[in-house]
PyMOL Python script that loads the backbone (N, CA, C, O; Angstrom):
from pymol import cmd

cmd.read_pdbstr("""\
ATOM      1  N   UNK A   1     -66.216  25.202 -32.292  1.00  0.00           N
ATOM      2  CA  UNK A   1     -65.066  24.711 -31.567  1.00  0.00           C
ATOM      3  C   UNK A   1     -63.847  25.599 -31.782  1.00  0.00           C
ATOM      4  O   UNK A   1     -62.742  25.285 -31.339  1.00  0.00           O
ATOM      5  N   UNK A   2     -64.042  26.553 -32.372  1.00  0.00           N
ATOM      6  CA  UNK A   2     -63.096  27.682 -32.806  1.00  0.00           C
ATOM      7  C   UNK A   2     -62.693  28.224 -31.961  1.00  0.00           C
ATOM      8  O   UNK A   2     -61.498  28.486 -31.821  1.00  0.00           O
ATOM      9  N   UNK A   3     -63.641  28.543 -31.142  1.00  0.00           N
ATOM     10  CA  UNK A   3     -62.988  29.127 -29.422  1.00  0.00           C
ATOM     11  C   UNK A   3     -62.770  28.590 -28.419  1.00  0.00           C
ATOM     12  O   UNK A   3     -62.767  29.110 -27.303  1.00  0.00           O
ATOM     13  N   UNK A   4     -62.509  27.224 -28.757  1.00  0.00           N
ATOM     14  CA  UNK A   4     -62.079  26.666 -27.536  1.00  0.00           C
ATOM     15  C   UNK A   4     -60.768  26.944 -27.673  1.00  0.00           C
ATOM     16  O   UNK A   4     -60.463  27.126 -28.852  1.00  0.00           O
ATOM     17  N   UNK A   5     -59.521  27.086 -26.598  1.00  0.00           N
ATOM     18  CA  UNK A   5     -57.780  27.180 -26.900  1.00  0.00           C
ATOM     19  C   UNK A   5     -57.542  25.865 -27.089  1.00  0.00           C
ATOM     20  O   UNK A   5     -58.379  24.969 -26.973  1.00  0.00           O
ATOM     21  N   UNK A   6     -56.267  25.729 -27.415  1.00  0.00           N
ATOM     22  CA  UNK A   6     -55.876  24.661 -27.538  1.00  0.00           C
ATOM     23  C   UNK A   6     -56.363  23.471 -28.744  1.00  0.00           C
ATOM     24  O   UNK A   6     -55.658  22.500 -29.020  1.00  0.00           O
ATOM     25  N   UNK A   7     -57.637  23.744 -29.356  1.00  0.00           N
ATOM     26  CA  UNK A   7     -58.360  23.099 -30.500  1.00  0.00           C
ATOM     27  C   UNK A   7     -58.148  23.374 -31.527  1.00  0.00           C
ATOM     28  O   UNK A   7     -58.385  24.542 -31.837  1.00  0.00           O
ATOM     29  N   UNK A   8     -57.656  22.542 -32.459  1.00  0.00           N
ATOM     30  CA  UNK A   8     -57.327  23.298 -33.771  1.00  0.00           C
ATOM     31  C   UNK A   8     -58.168  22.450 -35.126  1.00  0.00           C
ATOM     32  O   UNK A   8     -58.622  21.324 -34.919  1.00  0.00           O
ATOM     33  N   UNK A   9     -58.252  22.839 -35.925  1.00  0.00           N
ATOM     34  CA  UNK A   9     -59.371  22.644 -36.762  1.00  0.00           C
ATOM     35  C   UNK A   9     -59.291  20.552 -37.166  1.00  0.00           C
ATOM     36  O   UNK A   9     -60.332  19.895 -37.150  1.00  0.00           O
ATOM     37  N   UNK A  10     -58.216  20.039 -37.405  1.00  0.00           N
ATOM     38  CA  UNK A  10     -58.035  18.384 -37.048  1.00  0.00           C
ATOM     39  C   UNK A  10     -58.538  18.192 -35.532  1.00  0.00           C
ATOM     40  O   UNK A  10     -59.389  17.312 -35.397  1.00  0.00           O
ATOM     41  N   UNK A  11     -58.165  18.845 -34.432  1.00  0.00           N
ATOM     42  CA  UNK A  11     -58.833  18.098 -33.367  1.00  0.00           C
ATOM     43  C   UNK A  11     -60.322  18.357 -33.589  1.00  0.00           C
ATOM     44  O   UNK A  11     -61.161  17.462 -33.688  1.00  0.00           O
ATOM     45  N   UNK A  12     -60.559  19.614 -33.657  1.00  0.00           N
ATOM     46  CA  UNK A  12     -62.095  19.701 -34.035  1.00  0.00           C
ATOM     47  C   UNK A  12     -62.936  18.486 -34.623  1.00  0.00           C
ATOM     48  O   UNK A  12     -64.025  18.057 -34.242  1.00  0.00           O
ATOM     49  N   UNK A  13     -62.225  18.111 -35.528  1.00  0.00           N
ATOM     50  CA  UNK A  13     -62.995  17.015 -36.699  1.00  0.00           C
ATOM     51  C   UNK A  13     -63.189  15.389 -35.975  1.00  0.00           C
ATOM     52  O   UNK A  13     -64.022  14.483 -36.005  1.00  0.00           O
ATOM     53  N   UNK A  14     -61.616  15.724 -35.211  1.00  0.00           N
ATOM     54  CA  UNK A  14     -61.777  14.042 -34.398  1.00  0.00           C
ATOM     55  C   UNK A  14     -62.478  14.123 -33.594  1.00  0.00           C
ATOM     56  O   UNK A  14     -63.131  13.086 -33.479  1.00  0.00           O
ATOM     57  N   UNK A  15     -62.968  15.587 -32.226  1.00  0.00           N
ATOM     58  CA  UNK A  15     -63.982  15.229 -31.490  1.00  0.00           C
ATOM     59  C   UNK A  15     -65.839  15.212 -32.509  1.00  0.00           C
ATOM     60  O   UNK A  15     -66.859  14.676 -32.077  1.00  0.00           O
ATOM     61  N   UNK A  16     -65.745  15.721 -33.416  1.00  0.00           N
ATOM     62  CA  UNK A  16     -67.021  15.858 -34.233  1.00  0.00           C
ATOM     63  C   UNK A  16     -67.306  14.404 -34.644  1.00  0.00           C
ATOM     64  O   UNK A  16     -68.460  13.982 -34.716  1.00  0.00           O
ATOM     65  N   UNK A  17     -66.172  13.610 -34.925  1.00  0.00           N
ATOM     66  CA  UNK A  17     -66.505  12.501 -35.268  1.00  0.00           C
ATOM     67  C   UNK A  17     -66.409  11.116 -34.334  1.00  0.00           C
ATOM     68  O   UNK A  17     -66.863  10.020 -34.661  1.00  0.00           O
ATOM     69  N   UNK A  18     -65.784  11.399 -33.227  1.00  0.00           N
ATOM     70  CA  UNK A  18     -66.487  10.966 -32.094  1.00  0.00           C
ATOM     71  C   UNK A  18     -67.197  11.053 -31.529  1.00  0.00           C
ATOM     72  O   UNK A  18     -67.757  10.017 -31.172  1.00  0.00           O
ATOM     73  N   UNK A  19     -67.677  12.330 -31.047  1.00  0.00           N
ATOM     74  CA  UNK A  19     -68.611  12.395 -30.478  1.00  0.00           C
ATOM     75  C   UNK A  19     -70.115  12.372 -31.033  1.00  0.00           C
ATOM     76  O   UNK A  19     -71.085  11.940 -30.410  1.00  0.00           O
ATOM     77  N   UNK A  20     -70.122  12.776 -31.982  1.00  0.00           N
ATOM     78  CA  UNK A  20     -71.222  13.141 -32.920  1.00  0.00           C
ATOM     79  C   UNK A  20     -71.793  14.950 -32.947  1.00  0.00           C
ATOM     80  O   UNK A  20     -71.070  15.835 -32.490  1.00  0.00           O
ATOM     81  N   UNK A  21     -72.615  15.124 -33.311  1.00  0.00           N
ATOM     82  CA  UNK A  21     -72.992  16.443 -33.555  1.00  0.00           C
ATOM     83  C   UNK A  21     -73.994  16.668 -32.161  1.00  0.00           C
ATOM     84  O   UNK A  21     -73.748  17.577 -31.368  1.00  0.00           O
ATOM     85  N   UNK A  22     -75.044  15.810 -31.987  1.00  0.00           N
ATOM     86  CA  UNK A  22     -75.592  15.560 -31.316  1.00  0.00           C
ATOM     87  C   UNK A  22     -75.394  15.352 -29.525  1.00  0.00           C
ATOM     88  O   UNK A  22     -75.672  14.274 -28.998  1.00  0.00           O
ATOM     89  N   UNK A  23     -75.015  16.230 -28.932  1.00  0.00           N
ATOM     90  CA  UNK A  23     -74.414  16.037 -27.772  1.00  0.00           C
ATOM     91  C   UNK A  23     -75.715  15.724 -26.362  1.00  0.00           C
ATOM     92  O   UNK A  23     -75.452  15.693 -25.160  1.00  0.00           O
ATOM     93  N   UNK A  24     -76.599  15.599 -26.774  1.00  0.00           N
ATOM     94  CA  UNK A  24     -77.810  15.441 -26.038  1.00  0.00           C
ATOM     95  C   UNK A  24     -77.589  14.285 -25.457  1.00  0.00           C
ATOM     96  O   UNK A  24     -77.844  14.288 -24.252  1.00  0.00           O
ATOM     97  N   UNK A  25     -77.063  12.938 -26.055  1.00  0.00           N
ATOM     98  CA  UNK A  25     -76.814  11.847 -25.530  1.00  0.00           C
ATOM     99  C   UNK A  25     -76.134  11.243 -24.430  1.00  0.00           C
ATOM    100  O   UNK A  25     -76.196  10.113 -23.943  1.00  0.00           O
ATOM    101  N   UNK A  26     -75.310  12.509 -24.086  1.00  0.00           N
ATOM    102  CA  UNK A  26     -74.953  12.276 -22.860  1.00  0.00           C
ATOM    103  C   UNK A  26     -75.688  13.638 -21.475  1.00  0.00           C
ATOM    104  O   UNK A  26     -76.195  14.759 -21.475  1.00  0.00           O
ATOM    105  N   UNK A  27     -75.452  13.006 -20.897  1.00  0.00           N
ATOM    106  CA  UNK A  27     -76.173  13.575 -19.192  1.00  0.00           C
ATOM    107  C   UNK A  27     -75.751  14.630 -19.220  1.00  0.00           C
ATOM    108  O   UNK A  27     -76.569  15.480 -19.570  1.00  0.00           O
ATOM    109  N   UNK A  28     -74.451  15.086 -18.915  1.00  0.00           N
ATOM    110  CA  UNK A  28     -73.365  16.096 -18.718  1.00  0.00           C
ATOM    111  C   UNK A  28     -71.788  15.994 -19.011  1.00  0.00           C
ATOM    112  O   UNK A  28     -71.264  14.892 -19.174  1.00  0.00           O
ATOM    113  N   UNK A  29     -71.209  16.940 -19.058  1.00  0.00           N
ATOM    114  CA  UNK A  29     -69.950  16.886 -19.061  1.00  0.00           C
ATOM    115  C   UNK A  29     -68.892  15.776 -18.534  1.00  0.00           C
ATOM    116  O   UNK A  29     -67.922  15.284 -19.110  1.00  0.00           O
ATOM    117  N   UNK A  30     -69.405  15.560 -17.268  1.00  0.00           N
ATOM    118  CA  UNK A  30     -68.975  14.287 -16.653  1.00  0.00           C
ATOM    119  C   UNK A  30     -69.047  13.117 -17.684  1.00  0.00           C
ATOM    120  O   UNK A  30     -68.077  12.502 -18.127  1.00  0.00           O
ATOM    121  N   UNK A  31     -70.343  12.916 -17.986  1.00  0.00           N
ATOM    122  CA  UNK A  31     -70.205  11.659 -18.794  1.00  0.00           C
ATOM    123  C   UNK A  31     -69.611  11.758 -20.144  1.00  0.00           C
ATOM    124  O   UNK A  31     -69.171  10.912 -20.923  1.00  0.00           O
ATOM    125  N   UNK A  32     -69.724  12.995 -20.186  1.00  0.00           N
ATOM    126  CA  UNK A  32     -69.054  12.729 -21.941  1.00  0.00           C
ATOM    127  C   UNK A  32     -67.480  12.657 -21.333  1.00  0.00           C
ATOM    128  O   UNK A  32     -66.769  12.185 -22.220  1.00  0.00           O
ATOM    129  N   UNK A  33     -66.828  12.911 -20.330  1.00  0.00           N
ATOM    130  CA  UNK A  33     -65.560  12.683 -20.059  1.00  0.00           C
ATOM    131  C   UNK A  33     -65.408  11.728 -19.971  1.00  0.00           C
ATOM    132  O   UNK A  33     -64.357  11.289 -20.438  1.00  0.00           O
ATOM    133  N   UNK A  34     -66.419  10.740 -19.274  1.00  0.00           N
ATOM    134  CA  UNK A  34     -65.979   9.466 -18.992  1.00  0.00           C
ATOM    135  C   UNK A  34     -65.995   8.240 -19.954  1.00  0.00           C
ATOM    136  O   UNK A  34     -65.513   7.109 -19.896  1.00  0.00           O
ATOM    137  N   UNK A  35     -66.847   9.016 -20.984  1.00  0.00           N
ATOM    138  CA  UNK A  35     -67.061   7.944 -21.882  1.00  0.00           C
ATOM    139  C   UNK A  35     -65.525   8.072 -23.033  1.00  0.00           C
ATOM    140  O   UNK A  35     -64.846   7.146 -23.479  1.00  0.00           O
ATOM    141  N   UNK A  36     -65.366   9.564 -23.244  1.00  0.00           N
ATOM    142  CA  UNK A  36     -64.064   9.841 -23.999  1.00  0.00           C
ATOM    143  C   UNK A  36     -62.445   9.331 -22.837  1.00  0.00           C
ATOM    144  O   UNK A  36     -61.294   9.640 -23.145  1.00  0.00           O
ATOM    145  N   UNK A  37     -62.747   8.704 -21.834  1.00  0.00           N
ATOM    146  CA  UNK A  37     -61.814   8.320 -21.022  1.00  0.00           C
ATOM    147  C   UNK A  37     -60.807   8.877 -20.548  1.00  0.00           C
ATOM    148  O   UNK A  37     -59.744   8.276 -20.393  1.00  0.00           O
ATOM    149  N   UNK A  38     -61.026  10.400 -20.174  1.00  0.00           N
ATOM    150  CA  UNK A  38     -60.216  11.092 -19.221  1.00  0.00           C
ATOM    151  C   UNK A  38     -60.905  11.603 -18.031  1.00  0.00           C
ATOM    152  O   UNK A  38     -60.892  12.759 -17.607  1.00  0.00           O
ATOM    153  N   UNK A  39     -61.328  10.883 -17.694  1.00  0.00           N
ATOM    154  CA  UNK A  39     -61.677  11.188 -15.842  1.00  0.00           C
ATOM    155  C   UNK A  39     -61.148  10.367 -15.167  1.00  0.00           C
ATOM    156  O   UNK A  39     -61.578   9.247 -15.438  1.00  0.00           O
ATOM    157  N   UNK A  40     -60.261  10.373 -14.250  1.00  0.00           N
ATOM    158  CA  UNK A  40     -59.394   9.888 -13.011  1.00  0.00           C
ATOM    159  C   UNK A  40     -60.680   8.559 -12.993  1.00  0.00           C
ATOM    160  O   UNK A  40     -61.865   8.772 -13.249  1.00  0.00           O
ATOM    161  N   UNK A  41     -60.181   7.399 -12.683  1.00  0.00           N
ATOM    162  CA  UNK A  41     -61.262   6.801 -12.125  1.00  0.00           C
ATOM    163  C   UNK A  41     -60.479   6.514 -10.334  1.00  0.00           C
ATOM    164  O   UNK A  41     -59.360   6.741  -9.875  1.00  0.00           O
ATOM    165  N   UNK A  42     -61.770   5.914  -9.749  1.00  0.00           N
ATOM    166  CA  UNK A  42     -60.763   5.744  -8.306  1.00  0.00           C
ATOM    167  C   UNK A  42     -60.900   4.407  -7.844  1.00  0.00           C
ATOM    168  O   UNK A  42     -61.859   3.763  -8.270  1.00  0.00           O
ATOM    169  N   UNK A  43     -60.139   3.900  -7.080  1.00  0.00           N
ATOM    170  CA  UNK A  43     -59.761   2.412  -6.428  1.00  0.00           C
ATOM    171  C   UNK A  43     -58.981   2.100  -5.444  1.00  0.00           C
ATOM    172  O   UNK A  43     -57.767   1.912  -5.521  1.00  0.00           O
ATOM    173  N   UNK A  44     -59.928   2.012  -4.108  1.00  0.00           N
ATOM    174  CA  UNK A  44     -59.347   1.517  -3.089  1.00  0.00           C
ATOM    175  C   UNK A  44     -59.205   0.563  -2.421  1.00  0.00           C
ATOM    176  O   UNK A  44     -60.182   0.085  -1.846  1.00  0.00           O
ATOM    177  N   UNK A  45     -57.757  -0.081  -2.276  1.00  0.00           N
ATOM    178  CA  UNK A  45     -57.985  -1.969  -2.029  1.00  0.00           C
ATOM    179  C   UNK A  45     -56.662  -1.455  -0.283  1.00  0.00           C
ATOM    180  O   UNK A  45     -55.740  -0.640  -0.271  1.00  0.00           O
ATOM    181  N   UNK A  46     -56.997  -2.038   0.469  1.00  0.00           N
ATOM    182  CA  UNK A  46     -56.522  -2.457   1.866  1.00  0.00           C
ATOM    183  C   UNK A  46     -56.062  -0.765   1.970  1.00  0.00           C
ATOM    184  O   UNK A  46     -54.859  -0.511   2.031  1.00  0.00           O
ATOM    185  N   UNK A  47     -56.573  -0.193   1.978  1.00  0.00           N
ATOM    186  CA  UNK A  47     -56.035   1.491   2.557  1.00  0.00           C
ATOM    187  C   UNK A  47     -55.261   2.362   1.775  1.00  0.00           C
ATOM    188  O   UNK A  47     -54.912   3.503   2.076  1.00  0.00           O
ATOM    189  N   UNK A  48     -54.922   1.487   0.338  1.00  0.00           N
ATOM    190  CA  UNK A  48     -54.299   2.552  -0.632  1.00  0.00           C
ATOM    191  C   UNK A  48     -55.308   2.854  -1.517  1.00  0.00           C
ATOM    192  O   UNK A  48     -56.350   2.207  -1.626  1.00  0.00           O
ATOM    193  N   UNK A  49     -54.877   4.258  -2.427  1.00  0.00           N
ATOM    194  CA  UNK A  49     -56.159   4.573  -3.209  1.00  0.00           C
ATOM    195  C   UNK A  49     -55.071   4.796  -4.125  1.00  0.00           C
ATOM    196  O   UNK A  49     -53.961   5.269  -3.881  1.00  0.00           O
ATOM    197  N   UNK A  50     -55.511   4.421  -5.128  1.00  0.00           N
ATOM    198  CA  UNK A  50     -54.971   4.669  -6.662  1.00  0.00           C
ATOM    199  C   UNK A  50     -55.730   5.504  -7.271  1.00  0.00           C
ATOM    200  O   UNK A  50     -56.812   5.832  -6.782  1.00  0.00           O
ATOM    201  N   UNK A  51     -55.232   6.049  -8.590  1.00  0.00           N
ATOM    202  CA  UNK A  51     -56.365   6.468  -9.532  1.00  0.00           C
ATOM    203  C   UNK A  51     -55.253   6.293 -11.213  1.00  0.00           C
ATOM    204  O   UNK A  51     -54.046   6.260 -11.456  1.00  0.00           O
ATOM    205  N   UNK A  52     -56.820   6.204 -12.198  1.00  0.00           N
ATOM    206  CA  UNK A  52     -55.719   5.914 -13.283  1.00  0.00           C
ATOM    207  C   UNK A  52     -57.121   6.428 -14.231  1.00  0.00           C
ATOM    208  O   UNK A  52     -58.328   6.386 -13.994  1.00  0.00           O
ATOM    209  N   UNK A  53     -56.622   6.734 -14.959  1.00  0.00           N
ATOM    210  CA  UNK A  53     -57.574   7.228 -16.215  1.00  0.00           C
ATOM    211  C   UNK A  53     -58.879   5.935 -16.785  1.00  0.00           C
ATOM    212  O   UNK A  53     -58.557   4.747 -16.773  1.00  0.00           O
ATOM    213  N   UNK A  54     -59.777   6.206 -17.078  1.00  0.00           N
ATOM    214  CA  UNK A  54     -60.685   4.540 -17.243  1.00  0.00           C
ATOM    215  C   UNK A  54     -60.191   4.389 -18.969  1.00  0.00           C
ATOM    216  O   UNK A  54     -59.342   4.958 -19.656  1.00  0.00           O
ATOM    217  N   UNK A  55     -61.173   3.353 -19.215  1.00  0.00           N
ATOM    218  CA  UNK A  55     -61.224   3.279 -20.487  1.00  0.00           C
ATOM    219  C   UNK A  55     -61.980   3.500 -21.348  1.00  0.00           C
ATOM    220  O   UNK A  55     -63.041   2.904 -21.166  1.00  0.00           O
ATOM    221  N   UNK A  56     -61.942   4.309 -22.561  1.00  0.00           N
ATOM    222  CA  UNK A  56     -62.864   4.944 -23.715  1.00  0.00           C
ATOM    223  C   UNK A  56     -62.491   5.007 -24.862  1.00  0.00           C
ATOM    224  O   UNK A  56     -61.698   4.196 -25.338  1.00  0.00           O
ATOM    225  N   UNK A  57     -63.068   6.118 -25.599  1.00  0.00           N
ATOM    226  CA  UNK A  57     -62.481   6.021 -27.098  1.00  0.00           C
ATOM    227  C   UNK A  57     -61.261   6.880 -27.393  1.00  0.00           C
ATOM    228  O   UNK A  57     -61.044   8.091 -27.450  1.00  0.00           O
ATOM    229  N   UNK A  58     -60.486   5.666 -27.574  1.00  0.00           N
ATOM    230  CA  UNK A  58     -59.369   5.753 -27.530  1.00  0.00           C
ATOM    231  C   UNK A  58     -58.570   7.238 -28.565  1.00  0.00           C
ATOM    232  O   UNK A  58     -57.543   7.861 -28.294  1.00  0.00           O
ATOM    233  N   UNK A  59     -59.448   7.406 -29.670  1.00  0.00           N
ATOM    234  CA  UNK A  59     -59.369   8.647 -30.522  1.00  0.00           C
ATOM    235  C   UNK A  59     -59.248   9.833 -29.748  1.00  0.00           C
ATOM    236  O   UNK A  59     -58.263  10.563 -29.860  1.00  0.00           O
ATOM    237  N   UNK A  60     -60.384  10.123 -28.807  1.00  0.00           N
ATOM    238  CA  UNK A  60     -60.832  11.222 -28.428  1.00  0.00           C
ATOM    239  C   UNK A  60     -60.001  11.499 -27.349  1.00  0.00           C
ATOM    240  O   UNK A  60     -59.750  12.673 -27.074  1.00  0.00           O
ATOM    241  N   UNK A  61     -59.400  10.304 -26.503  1.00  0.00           N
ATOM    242  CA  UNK A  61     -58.834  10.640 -25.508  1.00  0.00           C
ATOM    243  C   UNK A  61     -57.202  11.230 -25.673  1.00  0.00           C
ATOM    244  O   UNK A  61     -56.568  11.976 -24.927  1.00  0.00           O
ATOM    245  N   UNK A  62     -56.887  10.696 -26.721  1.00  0.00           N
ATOM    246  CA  UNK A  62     -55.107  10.834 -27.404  1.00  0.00           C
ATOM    247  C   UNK A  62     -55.520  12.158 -27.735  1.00  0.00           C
ATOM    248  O   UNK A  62     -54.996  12.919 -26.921  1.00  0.00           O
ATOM    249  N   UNK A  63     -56.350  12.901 -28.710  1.00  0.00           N
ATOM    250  CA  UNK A  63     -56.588  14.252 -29.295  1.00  0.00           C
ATOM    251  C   UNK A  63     -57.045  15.157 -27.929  1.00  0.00           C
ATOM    252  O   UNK A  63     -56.742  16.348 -27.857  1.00  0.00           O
ATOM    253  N   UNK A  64     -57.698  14.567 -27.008  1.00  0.00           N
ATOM    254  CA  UNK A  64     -57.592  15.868 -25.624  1.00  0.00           C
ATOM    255  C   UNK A  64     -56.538  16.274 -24.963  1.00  0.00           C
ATOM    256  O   UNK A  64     -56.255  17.419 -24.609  1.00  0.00           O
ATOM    257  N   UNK A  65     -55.632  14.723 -24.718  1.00  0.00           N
ATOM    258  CA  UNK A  65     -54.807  15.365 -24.425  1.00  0.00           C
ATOM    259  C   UNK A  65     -53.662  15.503 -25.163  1.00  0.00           C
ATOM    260  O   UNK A  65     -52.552  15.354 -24.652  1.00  0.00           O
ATOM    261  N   UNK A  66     -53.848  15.802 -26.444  1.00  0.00           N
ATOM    262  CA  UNK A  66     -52.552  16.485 -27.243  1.00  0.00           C
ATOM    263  C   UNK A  66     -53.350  17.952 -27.488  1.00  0.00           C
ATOM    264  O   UNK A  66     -52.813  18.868 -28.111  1.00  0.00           O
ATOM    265  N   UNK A  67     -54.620  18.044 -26.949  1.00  0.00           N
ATOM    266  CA  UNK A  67     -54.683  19.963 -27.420  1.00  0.00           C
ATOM    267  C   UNK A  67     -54.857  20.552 -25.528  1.00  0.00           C
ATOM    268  O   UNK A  67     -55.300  21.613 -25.089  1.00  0.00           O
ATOM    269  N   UNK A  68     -54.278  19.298 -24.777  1.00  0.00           N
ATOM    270  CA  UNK A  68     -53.610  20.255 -23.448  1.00  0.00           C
ATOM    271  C   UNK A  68     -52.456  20.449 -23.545  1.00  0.00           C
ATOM    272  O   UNK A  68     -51.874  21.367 -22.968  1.00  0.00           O
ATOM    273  N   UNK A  69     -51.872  19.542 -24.362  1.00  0.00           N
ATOM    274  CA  UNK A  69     -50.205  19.885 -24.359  1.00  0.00           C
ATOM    275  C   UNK A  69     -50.012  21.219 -25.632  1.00  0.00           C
ATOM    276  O   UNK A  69     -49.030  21.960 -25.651  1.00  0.00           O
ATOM    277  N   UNK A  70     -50.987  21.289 -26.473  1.00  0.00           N
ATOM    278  CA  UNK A  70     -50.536  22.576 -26.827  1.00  0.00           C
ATOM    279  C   UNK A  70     -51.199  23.549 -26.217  1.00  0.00           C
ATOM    280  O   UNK A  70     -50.792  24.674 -26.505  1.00  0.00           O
ATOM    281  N   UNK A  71     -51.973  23.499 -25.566  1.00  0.00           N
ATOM    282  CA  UNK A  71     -52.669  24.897 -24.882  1.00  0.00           C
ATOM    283  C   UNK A  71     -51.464  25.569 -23.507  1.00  0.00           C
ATOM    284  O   UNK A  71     -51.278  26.757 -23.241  1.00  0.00           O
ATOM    285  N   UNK A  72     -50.778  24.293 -22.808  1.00  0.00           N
ATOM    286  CA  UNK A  72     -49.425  24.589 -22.446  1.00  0.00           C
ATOM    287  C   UNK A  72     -48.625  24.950 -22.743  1.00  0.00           C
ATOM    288  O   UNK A  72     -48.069  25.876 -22.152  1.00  0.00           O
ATOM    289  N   UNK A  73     -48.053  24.257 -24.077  1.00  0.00           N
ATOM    290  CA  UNK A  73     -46.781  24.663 -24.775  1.00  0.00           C
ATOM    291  C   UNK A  73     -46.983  26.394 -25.193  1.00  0.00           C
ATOM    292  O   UNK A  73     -46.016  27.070 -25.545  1.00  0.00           O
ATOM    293  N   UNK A  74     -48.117  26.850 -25.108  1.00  0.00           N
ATOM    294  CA  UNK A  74     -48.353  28.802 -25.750  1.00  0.00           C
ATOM    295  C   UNK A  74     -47.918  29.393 -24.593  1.00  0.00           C
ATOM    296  O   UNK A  74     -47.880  30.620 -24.502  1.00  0.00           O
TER     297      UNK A  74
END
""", "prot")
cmd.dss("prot")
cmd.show_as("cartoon", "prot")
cmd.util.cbc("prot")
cmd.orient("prot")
């Protein structure tokens, strides 16, 4: 996880310990997003469409997006 930007050796540990080591368990990327709860979800009621982030583990999702806000802030 060293080369990912924006990851620094604490976020490293919180996605390791969320997610597990084992990443087989999920399908793809998609799902591991959705389960860590940053994928847009969508909802359309009488012709408006919303979208709002779903719900997941709540750890993983606060630590993604605090290593987009530093991969910005560089």
């Amino acid at each position: 996880m060293d080369g990912i930007p924006g990851v620094n050796k604490a976020a490293a540990a919180t996605f390791i310990a969320g997610m597990g080591v084992n990443l087989t368990v999920f399908k793809s990327a998609k799902h591991l997003a959705s389960w860590a709860g940053v994928n847009p979800g969508n909802y359309e009621s009488a012709g408006k469409k919303t979208s709002k982030t779903t719900q997941g583990n709540k750890a993983l999702k606060t630590m993604a997006v605090e290593c987009t806000r530093n991969l910005k802030a560089k």
